[in-house]
C-alpha positions in Angstrom: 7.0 -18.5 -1.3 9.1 -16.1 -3.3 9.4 -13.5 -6.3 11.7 -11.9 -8.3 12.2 -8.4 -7.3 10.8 -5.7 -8.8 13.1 -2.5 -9.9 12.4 0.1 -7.8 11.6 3.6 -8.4 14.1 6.7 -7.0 12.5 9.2 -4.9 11.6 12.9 -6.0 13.2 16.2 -4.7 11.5 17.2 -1.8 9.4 20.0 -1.0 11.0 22.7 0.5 8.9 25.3 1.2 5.2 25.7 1.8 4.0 26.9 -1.3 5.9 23.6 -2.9 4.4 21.3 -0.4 0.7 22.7 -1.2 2.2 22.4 -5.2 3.1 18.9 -5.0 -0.1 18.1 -3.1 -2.4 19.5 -5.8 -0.7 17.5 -8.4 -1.2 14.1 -6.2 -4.6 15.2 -5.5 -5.8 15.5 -9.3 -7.9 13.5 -10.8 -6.4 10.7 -12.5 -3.1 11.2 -10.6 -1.6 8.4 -9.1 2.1 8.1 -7.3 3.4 6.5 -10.8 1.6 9.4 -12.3 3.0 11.7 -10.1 6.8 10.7 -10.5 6.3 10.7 -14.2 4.9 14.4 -14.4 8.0 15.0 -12.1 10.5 14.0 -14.2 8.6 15.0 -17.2 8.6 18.4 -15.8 11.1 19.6 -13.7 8.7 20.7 -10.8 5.0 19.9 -9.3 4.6 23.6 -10.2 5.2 23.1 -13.8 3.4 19.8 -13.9 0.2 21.5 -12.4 0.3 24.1 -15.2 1.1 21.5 -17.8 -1.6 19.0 -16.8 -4.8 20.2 -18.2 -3.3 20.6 -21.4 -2.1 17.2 -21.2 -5.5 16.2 -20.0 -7.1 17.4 -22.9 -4.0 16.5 -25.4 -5.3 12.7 -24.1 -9.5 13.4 -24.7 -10.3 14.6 -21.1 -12.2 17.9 -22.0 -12.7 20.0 -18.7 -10.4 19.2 -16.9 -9.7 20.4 -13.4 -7.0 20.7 -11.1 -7.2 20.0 -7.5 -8.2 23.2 -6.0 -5.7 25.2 -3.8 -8.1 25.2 -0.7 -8.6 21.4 -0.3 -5.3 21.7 0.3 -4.9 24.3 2.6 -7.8 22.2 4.3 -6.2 19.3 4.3 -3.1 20.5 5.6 -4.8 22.5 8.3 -6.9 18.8 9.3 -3.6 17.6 9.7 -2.1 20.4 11.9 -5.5 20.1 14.3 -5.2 16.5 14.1 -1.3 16.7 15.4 -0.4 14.5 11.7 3.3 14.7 10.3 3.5 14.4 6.2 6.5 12.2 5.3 7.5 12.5 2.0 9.4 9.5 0.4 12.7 10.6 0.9 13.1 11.4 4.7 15.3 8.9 6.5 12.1 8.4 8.0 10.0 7.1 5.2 10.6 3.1 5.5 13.3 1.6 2.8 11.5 -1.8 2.1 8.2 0.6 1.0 10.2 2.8 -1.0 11.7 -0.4 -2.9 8.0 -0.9 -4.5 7.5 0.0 -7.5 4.2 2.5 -6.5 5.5 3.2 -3.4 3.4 6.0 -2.0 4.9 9.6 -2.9 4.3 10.0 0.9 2.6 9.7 4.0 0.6 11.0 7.1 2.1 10.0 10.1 0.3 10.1 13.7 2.3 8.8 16.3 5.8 7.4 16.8 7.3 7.6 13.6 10.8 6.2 14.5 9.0 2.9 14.2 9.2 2.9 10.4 13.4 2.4 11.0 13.1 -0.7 12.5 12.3 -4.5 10.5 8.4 -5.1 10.5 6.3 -8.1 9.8 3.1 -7.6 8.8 0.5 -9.9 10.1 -3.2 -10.1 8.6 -6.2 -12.2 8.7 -10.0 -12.7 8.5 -12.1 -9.9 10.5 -14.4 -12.8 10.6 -12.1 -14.8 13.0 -12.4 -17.4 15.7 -11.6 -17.1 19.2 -8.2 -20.0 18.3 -7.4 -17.2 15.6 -7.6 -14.3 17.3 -5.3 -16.1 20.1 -2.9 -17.4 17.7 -2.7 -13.9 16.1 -2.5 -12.1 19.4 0.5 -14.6 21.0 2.5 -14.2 17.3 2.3 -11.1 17.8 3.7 -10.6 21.1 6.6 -12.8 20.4 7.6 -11.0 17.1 7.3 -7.7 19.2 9.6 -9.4 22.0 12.2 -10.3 19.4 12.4 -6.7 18.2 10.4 -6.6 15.0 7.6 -4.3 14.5 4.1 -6.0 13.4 2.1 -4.0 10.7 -1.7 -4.8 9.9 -4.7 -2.7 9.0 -6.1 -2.0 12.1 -9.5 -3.8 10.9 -11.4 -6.4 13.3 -10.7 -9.7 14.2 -7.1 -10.8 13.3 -6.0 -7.5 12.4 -7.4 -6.3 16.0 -5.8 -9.2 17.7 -2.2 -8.5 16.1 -2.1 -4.7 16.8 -3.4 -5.6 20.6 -0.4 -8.5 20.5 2.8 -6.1 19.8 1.5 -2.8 20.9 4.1 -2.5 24.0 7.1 -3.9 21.8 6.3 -1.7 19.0 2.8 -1.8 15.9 1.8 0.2 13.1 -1.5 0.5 11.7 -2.1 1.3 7.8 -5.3 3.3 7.7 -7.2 2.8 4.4 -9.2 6.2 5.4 -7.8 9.1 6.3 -5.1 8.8 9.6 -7.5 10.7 11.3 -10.3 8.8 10.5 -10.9 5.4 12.8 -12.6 2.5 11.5 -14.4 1.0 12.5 -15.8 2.5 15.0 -15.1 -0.5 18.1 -11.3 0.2 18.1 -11.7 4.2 18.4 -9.5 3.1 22.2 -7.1 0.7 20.2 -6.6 3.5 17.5 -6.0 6.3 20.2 -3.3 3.7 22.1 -1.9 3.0 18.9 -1.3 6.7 18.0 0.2 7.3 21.3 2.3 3.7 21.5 2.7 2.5 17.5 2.1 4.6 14.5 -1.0 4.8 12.4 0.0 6.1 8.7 -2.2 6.4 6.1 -1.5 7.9 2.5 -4.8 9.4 1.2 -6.5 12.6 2.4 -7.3 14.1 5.8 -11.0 13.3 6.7 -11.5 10.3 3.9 -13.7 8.0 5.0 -12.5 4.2 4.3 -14.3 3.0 0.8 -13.9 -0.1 -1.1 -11.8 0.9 -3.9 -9.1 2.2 -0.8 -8.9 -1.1 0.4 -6.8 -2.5 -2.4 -4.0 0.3 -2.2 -4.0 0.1 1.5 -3.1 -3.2 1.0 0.2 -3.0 -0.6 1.4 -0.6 1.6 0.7 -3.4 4.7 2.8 -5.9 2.3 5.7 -3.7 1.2 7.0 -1.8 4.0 7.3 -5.6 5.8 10.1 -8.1 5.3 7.7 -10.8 5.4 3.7 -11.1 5.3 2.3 -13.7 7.9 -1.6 -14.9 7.0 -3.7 -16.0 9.9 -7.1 -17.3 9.3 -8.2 -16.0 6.0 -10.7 -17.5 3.6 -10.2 -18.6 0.2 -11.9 -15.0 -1.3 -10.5 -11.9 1.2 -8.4 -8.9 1.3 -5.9 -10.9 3.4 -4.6 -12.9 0.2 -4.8 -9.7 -2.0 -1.9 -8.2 0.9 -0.5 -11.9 0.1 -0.3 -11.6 -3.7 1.1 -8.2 -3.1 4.0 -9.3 -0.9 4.8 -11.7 -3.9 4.8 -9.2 -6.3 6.9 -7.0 -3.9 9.6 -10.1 -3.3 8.3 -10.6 0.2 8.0 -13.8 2.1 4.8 -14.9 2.3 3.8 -17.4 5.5 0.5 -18.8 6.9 -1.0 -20.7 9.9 -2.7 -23.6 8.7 -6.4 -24.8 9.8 -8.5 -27.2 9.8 -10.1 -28.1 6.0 -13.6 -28.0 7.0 -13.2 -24.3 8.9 -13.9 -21.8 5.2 -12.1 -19.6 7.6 -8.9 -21.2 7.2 -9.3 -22.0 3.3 -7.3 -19.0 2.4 -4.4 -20.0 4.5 -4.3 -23.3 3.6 -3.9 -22.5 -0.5 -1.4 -20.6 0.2 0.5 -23.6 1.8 -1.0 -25.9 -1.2 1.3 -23.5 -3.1 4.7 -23.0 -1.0 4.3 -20.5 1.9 5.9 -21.5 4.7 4.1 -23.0 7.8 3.7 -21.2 11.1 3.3 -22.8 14.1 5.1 -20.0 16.5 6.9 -17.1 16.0 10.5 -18.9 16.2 9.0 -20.6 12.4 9.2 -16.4 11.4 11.9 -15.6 12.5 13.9 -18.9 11.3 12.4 -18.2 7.9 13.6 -14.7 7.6 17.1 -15.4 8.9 18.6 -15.9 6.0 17.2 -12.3 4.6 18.7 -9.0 5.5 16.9 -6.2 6.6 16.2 -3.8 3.5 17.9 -0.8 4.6 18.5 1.0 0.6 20.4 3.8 0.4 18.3 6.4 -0.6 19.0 7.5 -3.8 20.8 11.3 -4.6 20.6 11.3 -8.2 17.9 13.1 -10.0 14.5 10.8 -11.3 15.7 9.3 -14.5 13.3 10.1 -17.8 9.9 8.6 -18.2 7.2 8.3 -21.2 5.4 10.9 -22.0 2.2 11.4 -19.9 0.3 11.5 -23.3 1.6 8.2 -23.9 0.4 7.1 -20.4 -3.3 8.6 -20.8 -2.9 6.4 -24.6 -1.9 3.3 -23.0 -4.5 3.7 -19.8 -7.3 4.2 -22.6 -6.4 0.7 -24.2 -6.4 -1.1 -21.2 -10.3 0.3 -20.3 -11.2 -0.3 -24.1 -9.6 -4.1 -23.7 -11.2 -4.3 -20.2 -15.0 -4.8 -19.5 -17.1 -6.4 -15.9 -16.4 -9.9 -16.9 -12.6 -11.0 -15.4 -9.6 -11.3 -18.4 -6.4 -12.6 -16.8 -3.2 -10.2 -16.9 -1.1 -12.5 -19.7 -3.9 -12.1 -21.9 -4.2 -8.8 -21.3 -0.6 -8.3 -22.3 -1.0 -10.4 -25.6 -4.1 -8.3 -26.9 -2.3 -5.1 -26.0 1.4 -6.6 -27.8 2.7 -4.9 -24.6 5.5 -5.8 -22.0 4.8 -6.5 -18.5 7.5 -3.9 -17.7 5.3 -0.6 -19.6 1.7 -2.4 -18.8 2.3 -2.8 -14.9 2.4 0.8 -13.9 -0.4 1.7 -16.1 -2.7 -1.6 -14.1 -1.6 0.0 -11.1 -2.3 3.9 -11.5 -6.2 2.6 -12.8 -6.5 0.0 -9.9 -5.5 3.0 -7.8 -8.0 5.7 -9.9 -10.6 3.2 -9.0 -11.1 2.3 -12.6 -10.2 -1.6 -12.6 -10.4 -4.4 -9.8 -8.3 -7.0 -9.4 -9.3 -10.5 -8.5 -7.9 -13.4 -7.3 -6.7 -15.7 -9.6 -3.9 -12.7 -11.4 -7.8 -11.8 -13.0 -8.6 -8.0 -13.9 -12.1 -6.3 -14.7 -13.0 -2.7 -15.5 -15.0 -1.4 -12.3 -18.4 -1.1 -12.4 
């Protein structure tokens, strides 16, 4: 199960000095300030410093009276929460930072690191499922696992119970890494505080929202794509027809990665998620040889990173314009994307990073189906 690739975004300059890291953290920490919105202000303005001056006076030029920049000593906070908590920030254009994530097209701007970092270099398969999983899950996910490890790929989940749990437990010799919907520093839930700990000496546990955040429901969704799009392939084990597990799934589609699931039996709901995704053309796993014959015929995405400087994008006023259409469209009850698009008369192309910076804001939910709905 396949999509068409999605252009992908260059990388800024990086921060060079300590003033410019605290900089471009303030602008990513604003409210309303996605990594799309970030990159735009970038380019819009030559430097985080300039965009942080600039952005109140954009703020208000789009109807947001008051507004406030993230303060200077959250910052210095979190940076000193990440110095106690022995974190390394990785900013989207180290050799590092992975290539497949960076290929997105809101690939995070960066990301806390804690652990063993040259991880990220190496081809990864993420590998999700139900946290309500049965003992032949959990197994299954656990021996996959193992075997991906053993063949030299690095499995990526989200650290959560149950099939999560199991995968993380599965490849942590050969090699895991664990995307942290909370702060890095933060372990949830609580029950794999050991597994967290061995991951952080063993795998890598990266996360790309603040120091000290704990995990909330809106995070969920953003952690999600960042499971699916710094993998080659996602792998589905035991998920039901309504979970976070085929949200990571429509992401890796969206993303151009394979998508691949363990069927179960029809009458287990546990398994209902895994088996639509076969109804509609993922590929079958029975063993980890059915992975690794399906990705043979895919190279590893090891993109150059780019040297040139971010090309031009719209206006932020324009974005704050286009935002405000898609809340005024949107309301509690689910609208599918397409229509979306029609009552707005806009592309897919100039709508899609706008759905994504609210989605990430917290402002709108997606739902299966390709449905959307203003949160509540």
């Amino acid at each position: 199960m396949t999509h068409p690739i999605k252009s992908s975004i260059p990388p800024q300059l990086p921060p060079t000095t300590e003033e410019d890291v605290i900089s471009h953290l303030r602008l990513l920490r604003s409210r309303r300030v996605g990594p799309a919105t970030y990159r735009r202000m970038l380019a819009e303005y030559g430097t985080a410093a300039d965009a942080l001056r600039a952005l109140p006076d954009v703020a208000r030029a789009a109807g947001v009276d008051n507004y406030a920049i993230c303060p200077i000593g959250v910052i210095r906070a979190e940076l000193q929460a990440a110095k106690a908590a022995g974190a390394r920030l990785l900013w989207d254009n180290d050799a590092l930072y992975p290539a497949a994530l960076r290929d997105i097209s809101d690939a995070p701007a960066f990301l806390w690191c804690l652990g063993q970092t040259e991880l990220l270099t190496r081809p990864m398969i993420a590998l999700v499922g139900g946290r309500n999983a049965s003992s032949l899950g959990t197994r299954m996910a656990r021996k996959l696992a193992n075997d991906l490890a053993d063949a030299g790929y690095v499995v990526v989940s989200g650290l959560a119970r149950g099939i999560d749990t199991a995968a993380h437990l599965g490849a942590l010799a050969g090699g895991t890494v664990a995307v942290q919907a909370g702060g890095v520093d933060v372990i949830y839930p609580v029950e794999n505080t050991q597994l967290a700990h061995d991951i952080a000496k063993q795998g890598l546990r990266i996360a790309e929202v603040p120091m000290g955040l704990q995990p909330q429901a809106r995070l969920f969704p953003a952690r999600n794509r960042i499971i699916s799009g710094i993998a080659q392939a996602v792998v589905v084990v035991e998920a039901a027809a309504k979970s976070g597990s085929l949200i990571t799934a429509r992401n890796a589609l969206d993303q151009a990665r394979d998508v691949l699931a363990v069927p179960g039996h029809p009458f287990d709901a546990r398994a209902a998620g895994c088996n639509m995704l076969l109804r509609d053309g993922a590929t079958l796993v029975r063993s980890a040889d059915d992975v690794i014959e399906a990705l043979a015929h895919k190279p590893v995405i090891t993109t150059p990173l780019p040297r040139q400087a971010p090309q031009a994008r719209p206006a932020l006023r324009n974005i704050a314009a286009l935002h405000a259409m898609i809340l005024q469209r949107l309301g509690p009850a689910p609208v599918a994307e397409d229509q979306l698009l029609r009552d707005l008369a806009v592309s897919a192309t100039d709508v899609g990073p706008a759905l994504v910076d609210l989605e990430l804001d917290g402002k709108i939910t997606r739902q299966a189906g390709g449905l959307l709905a203003r949160a509540v």
